[in-house]
C-alpha positions as CSV (number, residue, x, y, z in Angstrom):
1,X,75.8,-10.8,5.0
2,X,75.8,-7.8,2.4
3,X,73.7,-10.3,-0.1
4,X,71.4,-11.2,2.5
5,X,71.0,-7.4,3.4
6,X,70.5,-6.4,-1.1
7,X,68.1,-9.5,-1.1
8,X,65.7,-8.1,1.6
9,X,65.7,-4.1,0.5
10,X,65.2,-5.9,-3.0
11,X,61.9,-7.4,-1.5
12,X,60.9,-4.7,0.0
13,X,61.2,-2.6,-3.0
14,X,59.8,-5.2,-5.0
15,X,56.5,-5.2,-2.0
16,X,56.7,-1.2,-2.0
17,X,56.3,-0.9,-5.7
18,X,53.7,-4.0,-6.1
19,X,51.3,-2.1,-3.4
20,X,51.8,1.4,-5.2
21,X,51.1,-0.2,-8.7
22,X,47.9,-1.5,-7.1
23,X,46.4,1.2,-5.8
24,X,47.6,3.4,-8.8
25,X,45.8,0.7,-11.0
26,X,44.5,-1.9,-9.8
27,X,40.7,-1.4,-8.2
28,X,40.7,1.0,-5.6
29,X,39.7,-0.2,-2.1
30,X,38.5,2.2,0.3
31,X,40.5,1.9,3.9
32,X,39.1,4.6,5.8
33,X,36.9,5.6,8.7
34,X,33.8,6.1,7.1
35,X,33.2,3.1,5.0
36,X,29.5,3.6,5.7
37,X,29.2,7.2,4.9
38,X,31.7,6.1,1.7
39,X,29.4,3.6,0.4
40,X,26.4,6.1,0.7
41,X,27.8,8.4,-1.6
42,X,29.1,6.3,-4.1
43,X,25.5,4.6,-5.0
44,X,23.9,8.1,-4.9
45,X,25.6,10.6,-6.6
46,X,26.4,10.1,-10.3
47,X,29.9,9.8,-11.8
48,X,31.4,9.2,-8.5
49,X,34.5,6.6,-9.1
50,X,35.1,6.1,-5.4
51,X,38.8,7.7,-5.5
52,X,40.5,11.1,-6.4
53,X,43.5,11.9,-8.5
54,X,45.3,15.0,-7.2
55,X,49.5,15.3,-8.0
56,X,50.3,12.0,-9.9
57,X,49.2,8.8,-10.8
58,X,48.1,7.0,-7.5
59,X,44.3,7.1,-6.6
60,X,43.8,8.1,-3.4
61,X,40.7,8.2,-0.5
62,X,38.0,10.6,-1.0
63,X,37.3,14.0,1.1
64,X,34.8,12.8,4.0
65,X,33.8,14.8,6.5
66,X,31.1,14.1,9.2
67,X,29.3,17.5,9.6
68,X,26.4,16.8,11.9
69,X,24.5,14.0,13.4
70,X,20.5,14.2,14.6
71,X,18.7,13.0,17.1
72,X,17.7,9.8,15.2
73,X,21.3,8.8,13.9
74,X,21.1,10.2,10.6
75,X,24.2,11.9,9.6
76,X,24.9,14.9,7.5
77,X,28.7,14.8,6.2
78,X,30.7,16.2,3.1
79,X,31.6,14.3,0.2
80,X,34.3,14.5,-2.6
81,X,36.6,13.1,-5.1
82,X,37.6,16.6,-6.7
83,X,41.2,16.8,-7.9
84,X,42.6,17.1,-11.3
85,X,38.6,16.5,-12.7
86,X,37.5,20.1,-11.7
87,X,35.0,20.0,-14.1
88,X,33.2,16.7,-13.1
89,X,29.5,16.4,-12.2
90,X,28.6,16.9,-9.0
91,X,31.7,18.4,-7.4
92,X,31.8,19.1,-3.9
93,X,28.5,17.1,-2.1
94,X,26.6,17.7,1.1
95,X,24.6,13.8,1.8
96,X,22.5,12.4,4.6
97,X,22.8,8.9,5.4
98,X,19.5,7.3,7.3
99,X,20.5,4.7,9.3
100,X,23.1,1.8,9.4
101,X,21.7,-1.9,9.8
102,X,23.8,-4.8,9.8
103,X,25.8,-5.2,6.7
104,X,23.7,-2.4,4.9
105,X,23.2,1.6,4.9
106,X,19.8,3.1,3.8
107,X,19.2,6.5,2.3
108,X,15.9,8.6,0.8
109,X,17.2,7.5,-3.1
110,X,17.6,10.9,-5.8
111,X,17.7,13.7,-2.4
112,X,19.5,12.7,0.3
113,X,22.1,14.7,-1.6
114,X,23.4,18.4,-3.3
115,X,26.2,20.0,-5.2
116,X,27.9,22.0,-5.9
117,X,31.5,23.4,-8.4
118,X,34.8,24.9,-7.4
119,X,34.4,27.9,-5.6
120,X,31.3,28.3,-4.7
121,X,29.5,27.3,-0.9
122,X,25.9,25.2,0.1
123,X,23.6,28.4,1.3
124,X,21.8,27.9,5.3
125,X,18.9,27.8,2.8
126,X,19.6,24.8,0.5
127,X,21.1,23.0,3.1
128,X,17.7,23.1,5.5
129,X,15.9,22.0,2.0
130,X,18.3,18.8,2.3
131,X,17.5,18.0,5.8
132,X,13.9,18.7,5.4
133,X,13.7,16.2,2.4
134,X,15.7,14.0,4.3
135,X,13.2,14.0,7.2
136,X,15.9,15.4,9.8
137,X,15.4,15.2,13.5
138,X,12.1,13.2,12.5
139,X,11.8,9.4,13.6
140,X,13.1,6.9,11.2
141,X,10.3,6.2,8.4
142,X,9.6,2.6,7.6
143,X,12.8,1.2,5.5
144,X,10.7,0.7,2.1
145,X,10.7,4.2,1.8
146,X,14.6,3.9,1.6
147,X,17.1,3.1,-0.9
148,X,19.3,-0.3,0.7
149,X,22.7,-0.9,-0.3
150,X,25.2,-3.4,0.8
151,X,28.4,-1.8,2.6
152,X,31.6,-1.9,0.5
153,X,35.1,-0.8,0.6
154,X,35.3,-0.7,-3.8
155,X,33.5,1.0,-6.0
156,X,31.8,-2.0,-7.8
157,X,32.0,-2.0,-12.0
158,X,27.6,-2.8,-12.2
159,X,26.2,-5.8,-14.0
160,X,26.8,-5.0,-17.0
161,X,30.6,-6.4,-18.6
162,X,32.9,-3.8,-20.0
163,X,32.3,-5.6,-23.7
164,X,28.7,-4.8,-23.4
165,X,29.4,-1.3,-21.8
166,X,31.7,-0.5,-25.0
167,X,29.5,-1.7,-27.4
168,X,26.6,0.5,-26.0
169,X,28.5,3.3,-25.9
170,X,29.6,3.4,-29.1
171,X,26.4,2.7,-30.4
172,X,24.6,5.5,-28.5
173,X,27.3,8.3,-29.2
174,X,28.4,7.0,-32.9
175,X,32.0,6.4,-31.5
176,X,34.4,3.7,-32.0
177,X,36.2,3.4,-28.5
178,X,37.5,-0.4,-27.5
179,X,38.2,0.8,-23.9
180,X,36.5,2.3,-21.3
181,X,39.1,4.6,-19.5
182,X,36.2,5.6,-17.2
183,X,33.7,6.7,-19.8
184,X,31.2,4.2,-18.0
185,X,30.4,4.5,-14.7
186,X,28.1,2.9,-12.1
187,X,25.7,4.2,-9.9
188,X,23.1,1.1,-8.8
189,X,21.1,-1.1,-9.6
190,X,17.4,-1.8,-8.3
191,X,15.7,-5.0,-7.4
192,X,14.9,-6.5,-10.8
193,X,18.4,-6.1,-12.3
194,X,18.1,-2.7,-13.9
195,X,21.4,-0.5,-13.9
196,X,22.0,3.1,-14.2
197,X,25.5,4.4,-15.6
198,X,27.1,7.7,-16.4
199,X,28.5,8.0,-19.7
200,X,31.0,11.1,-20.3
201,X,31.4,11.5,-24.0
202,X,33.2,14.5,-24.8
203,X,30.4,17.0,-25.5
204,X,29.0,16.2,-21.7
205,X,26.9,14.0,-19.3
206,X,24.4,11.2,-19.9
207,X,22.5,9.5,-17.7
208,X,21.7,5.4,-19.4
209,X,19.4,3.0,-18.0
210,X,19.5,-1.1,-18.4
211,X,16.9,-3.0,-18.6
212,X,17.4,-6.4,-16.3
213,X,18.1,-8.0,-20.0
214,X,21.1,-5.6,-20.2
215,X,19.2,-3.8,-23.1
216,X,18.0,-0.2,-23.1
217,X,16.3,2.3,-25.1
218,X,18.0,5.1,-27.8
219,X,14.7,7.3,-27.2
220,X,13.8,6.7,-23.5
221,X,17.2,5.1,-22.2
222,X,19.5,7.8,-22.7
223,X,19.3,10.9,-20.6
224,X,21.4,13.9,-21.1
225,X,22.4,15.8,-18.1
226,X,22.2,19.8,-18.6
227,X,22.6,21.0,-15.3
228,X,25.4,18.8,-13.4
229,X,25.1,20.5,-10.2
230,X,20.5,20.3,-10.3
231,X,19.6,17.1,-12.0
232,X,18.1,15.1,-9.0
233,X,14.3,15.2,-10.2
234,X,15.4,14.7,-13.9
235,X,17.0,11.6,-13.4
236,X,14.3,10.6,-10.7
237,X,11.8,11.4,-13.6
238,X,13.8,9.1,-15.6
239,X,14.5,6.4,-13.5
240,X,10.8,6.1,-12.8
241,X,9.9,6.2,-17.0
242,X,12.3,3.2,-17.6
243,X,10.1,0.9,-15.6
244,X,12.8,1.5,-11.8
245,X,11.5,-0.9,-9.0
246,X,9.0,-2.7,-10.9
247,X,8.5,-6.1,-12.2
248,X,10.4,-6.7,-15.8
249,X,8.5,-8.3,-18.5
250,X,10.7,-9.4,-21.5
């Protein structure tokens, strides 16, 4: 009886530890109310890796907070991964989500969001700037003006494969790294096949655009980030000079 007894706390040590090592390391998979409002954020606001790290090694759910709702169904909630990274981009986040239709959510694409560090609060003015932009309390607009993205409980890793990813990288930022250890990461991809990453080399943010050919540009592909908090028309600006939403021709 005593071995049967040590064989099944074995097992379940063995399960216990097995689920912990996953969700320490393995890909992180989102489990929890907001899946919707959780896949908003992730595809709109750069540098977000879909997880916080706060008091040891395990990756746990983000901060999401429903704030307000309008007439229409949009909804106005609070967004973020902040933990041991208090010096990330985009921080603490304020985002509007349109509408949810069948498997997908749809937001305005660059302002449907804002930001801000440690410390500081979202003013009754910027906040009424966000709604405004984001057409709040105003019926629906026709869905091409919106960004569409499919509903997912893990942050996905983009098109591009982490050998390609490096080699870029290194390339743009004269390095010689051979992993990625989050120096790389996703934001979306449009409806030709071009990508958009945030690199975070040591001396700050960059904003890199993919071409559907999984090339991209040293002069107009690269985009360095100076404010972290304000860069929504920048990267809108830049997005739009690297060909976003419109046919590729090799």
């Amino acid at each position: 009886m005593r071995v049967k007894k040590w064989k099944i706390k074995s097992r379940l040590a063995l399960l216990l530890s097995f689920t912990l090592f996953l969700t320490g390391c393995g890909r992180f998979e989102y489990r929890g109310d907001y899946l919707e409002l959780y896949s908003v954020a992730i595809h709109s606001i750069l540098g977000q890796e879909g997880y916080r790290i706060q008091g040891g090694p395990f990756r746990q759910p983000p901060r999401i907070r429903i704030l307000e709702e309008d007439n229409y169904g949009r909804v106005l909630f609070s967004y973020t991964e902040s933990g041991e990274r208090e010096h990330a981009i985009s921080l603490y986040n304020l985002v509007i989500m349109q509408k949810v239709e069948g498997d997908y959510v749809y937001f305005y694409p660059h302002y449907n969001f804002i930001s801000r560090d440690v410390g500081g609060s979202f003013t009754d003015a910027a906040i009424d700037a966000l709604k405004e932009a984001n057409s709040w309390n105003q019926p629906l607009s026709d869905r091409s003006e919106f960004e569409r993205i499919r509903i997912s409980r893990r942050k996905q890793s983009g098109p591009l494969s982490d050998a390609q990813l490096i080699e870029a990288f290194n390339e743009i930022f004269s390095r010689n790294i051979t992993r990625l250890h989050g120096l790389m990461i996703y934001l979306r991809t449009d409806d030709y096949g071009r990508a958009v990453y945030l690199a975070e080399p040591r001396e700050g943010y960059f904003a890199i655009l993919f071409q559907p050919d999984h090339s991209f540009d040293l002069e107009t592909g690269v985009l360095e980030i100076t404010d972290r908090n304000n860069y929504q028309t920048e990267l809108r600006l830049f997005m739009e000079a690297n060909g976003w939403n419109t046919p590729f021709e090799e």
